[in-house]
Z-matrix of the N, CA and C atoms (Angstrom, degrees):
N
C 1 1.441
C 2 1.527 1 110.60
N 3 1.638 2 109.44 1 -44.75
C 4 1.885 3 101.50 2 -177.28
C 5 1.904 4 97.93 3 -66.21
N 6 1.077 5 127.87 4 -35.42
C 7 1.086 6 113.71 5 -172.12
C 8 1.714 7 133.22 6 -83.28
N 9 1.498 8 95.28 7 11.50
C 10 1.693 9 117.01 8 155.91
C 11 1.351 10 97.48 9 -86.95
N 12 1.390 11 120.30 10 -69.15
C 13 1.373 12 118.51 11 -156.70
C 14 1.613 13 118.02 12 -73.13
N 15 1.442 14 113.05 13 9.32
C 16 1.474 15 129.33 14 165.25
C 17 1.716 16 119.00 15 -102.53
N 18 1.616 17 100.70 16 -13.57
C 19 1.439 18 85.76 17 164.45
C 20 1.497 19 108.98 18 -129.49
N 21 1.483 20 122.62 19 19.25
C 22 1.176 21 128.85 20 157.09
C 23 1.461 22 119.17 21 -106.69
N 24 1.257 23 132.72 22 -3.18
C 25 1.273 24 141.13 23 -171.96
C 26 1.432 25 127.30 24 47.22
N 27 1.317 26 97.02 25 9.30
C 28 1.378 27 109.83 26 -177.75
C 29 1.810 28 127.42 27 -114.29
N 30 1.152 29 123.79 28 131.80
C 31 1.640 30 118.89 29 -165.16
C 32 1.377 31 100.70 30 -62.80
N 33 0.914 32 121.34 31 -146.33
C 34 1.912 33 138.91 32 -142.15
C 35 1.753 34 87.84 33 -142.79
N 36 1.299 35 128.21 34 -23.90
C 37 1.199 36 111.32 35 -173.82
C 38 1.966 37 103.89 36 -109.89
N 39 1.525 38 119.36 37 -46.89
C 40 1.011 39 111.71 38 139.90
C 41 2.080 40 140.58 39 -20.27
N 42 1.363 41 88.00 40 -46.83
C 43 1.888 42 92.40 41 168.73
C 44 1.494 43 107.60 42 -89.39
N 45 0.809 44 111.36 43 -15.57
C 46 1.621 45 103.90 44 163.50
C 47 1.511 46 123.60 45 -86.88
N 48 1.379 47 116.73 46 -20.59
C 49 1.212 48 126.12 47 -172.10
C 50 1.709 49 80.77 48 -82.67
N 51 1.342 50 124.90 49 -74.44
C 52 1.836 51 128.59 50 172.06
C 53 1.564 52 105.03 51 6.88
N 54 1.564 53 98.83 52 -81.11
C 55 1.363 54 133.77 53 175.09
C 56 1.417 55 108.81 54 -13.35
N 57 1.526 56 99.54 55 -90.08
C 58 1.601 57 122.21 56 -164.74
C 59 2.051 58 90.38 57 -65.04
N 60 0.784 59 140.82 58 -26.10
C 61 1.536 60 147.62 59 159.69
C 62 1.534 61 115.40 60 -36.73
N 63 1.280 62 92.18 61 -66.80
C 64 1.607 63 119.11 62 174.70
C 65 1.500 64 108.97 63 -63.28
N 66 1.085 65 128.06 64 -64.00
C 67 1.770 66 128.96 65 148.76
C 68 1.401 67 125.91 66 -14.40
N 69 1.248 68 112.48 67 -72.59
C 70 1.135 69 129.72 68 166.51
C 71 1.776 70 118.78 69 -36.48
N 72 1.091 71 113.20 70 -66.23
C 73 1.250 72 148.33 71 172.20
C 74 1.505 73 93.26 72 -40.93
N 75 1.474 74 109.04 73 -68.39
C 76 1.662 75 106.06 74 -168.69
C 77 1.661 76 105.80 75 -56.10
N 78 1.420 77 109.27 76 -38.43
C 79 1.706 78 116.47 77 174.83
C 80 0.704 79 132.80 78 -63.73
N 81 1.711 80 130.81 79 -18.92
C 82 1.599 81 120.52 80 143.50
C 83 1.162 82 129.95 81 -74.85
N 84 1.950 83 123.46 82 -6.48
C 85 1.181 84 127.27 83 -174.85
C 86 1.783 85 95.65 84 -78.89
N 87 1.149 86 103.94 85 -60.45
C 88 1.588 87 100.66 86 153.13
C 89 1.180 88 132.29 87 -11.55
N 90 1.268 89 108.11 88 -83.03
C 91 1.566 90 100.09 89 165.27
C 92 1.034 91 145.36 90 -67.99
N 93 1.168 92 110.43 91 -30.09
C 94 1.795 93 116.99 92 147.33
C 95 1.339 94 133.06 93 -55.45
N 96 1.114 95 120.53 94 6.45
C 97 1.458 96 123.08 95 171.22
C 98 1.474 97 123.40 96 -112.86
N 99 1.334 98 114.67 97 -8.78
C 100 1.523 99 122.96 98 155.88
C 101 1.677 100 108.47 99 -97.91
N 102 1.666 101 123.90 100 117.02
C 103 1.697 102 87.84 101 170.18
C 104 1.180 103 146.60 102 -92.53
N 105 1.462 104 108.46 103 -1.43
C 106 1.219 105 102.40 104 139.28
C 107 1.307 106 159.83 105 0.03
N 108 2.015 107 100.89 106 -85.45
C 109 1.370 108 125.70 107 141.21
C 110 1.910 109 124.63 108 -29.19
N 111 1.591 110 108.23 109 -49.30
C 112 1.058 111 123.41 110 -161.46
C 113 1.723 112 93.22 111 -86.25
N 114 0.727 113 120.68 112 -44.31
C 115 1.682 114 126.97 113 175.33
C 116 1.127 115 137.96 114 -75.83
N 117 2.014 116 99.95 115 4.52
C 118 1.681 117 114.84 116 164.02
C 119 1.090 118 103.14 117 -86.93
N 120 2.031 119 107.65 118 -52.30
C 121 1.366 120 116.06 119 -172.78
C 122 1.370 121 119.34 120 -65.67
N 123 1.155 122 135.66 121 -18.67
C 124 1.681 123 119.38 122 150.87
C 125 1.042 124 133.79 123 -98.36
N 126 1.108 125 111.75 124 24.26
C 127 1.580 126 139.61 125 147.83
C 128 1.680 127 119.06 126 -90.01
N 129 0.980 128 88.70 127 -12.85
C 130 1.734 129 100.80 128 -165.88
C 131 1.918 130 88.22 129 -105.35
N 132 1.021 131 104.67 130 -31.42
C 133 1.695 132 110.57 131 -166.06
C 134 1.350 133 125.12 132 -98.23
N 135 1.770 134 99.99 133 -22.66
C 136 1.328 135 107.26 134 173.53
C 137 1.837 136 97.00 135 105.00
N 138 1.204 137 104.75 136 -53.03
C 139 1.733 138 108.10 137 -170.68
C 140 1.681 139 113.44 138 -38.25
N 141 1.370 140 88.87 139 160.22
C 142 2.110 141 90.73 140 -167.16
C 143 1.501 142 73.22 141 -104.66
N 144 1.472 143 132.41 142 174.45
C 145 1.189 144 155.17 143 165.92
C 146 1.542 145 101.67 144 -56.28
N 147 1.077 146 114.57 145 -55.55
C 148 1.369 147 133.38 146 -179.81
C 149 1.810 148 124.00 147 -35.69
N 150 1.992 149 91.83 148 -42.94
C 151 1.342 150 88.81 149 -153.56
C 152 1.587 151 75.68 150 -105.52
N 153 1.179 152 134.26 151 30.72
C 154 1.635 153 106.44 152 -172.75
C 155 1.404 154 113.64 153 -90.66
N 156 1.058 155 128.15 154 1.15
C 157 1.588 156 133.34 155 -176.63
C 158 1.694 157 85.51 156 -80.26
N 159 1.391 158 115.54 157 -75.51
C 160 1.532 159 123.09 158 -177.85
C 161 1.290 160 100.61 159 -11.19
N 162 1.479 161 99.72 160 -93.52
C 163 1.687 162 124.23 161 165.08
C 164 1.449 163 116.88 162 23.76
N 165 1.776 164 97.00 163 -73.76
C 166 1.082 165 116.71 164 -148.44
C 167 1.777 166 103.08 165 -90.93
N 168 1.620 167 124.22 166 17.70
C 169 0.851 168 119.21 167 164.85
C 170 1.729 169 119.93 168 -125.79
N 171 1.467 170 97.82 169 18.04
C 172 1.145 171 112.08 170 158.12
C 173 1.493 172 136.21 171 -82.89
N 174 1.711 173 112.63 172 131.97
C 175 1.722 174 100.88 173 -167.78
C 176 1.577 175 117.81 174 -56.09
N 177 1.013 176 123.42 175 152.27
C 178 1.627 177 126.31 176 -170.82
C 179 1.854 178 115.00 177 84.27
N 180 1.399 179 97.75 178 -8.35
C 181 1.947 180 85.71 179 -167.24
C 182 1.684 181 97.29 180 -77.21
N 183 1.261 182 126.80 181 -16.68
C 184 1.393 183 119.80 182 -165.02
C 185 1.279 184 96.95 183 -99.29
N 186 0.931 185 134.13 184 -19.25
C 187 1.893 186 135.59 185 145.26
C 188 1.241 187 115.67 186 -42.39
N 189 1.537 188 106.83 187 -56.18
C 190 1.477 189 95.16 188 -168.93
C 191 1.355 190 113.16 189 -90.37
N 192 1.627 191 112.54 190 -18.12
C 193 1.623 192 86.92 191 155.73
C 194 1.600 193 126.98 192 -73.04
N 195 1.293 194 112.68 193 -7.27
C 196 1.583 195 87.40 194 162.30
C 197 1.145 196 107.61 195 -92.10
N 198 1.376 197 146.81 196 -23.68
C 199 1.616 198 137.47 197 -177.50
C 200 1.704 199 104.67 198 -57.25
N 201 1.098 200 122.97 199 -30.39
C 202 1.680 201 121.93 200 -176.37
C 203 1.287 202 98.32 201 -93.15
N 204 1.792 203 142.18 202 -46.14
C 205 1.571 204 125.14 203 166.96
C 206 2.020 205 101.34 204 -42.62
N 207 0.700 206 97.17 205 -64.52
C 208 1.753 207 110.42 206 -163.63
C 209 2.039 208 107.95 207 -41.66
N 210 1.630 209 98.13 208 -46.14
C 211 1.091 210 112.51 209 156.79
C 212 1.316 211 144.76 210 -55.73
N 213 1.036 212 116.82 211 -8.72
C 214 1.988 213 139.13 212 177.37
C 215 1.626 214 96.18 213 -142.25
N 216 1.539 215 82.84 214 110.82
C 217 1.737 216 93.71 215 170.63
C 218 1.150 217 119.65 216 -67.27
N 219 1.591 218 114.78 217 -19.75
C 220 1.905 219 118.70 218 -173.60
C 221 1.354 220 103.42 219 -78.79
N 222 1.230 221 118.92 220 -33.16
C 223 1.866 222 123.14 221 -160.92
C 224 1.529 223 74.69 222 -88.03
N 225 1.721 224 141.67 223 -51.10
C 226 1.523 225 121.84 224 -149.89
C 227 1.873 226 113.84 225 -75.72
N 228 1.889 227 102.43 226 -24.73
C 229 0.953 228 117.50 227 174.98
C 230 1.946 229 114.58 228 -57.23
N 231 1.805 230 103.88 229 -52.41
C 232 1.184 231 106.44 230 -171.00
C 233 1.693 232 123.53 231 -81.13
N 234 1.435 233 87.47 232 -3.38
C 235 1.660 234 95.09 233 -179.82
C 236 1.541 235 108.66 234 -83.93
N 237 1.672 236 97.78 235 -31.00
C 238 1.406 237 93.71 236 -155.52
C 239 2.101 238 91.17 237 -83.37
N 240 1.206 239 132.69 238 -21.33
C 241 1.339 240 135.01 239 -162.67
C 242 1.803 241 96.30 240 -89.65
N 243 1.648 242 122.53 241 -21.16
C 244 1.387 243 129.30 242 -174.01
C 245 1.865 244 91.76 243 -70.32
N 246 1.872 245 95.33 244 -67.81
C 247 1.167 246 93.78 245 -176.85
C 248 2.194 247 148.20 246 -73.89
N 249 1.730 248 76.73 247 5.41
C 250 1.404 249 98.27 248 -160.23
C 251 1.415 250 119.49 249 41.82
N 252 1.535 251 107.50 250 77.59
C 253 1.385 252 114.89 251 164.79
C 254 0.995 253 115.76 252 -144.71
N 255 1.667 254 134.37 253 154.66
C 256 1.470 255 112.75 254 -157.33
C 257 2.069 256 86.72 255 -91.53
N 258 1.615 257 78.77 256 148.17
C 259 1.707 258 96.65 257 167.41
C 260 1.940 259 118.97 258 -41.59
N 261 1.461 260 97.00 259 -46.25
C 262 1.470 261 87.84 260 177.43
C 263 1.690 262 118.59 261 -86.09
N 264 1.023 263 119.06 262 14.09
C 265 1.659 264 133.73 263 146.72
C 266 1.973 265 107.01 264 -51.70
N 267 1.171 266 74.83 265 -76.20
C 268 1.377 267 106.64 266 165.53
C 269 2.006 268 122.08 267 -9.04
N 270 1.628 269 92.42 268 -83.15
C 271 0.923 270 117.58 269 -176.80
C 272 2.000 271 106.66 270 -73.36
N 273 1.702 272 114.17 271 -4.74
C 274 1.184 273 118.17 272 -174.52
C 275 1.447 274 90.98 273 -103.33
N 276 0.924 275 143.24 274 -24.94
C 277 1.061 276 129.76 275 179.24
C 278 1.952 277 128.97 276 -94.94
N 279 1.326 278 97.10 277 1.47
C 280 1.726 279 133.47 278 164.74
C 281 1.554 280 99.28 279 -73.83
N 282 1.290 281 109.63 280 -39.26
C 283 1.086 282 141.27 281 -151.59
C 284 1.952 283 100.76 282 -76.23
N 285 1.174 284 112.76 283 -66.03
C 286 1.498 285 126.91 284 -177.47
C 287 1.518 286 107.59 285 -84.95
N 288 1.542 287 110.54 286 -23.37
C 289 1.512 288 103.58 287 173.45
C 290 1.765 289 96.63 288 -63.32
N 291 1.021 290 128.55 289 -54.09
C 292 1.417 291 141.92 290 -164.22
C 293 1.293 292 110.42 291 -67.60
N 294 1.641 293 117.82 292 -12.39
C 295 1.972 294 113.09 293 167.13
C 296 1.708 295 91.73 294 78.49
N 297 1.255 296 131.62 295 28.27
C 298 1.074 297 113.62 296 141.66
C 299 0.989 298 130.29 297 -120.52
N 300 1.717 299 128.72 298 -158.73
C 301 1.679 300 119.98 299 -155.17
C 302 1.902 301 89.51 300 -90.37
N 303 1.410 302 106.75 301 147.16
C 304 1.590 303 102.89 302 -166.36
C 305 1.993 304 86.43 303 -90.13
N 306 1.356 305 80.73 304 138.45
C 307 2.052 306 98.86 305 155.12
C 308 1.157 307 133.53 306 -28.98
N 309 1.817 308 120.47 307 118.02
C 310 1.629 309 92.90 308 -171.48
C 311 1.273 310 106.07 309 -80.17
């Protein structure tokens, strides 16, 4: 373990925060590519089309896009079978965006 975090410079809770970042990230590309999908969730979010780049560099927005995947079992089902990852990955990484202890 010290010899990851000596040539990545980064802790064990930090690369998980990366992680669930990177997750996240892949889960709005997701949803943005059907619009549909993309036209519940800013409806669901409040965001205009307009401002979602903004949005999306605000602290908490990569939380709450996983709190609304996590929240609809159909979008958590199809994200997780698009991206092949298991759902409770998923929901662990909702999990560390949010500063709490992740799911065993």
């Amino acid at each position: 373990m010290k010899r990851r975090q000596a040539r990545t410079g980064k802790s064990d809770s930090q690369a998980r925060e990366d992680g669930a970042s990177a997750l996240a990230i892949a889960a709005l590309s997701f949803i943005a590519e059907d619009p549909e999908r993309l036209g519940r969730f800013l409806a669901m979010s409040g965001i205009g089309p307009d401002s979602l780049r903004a949005a999306a560099r605000e602290p908490g927005f990569l939380l709450g896009v996983l709190d609304y995947v996590t929240g609809d079992e159909a979008l958590l089902l199809a994200l997780s079978d698009s991206a092949g990852i298991d759902p409770v990955d998923i929901a662990r990484a909702r999990d560390v965006l949010a500063g709490e202890v992740p799911r065993q």
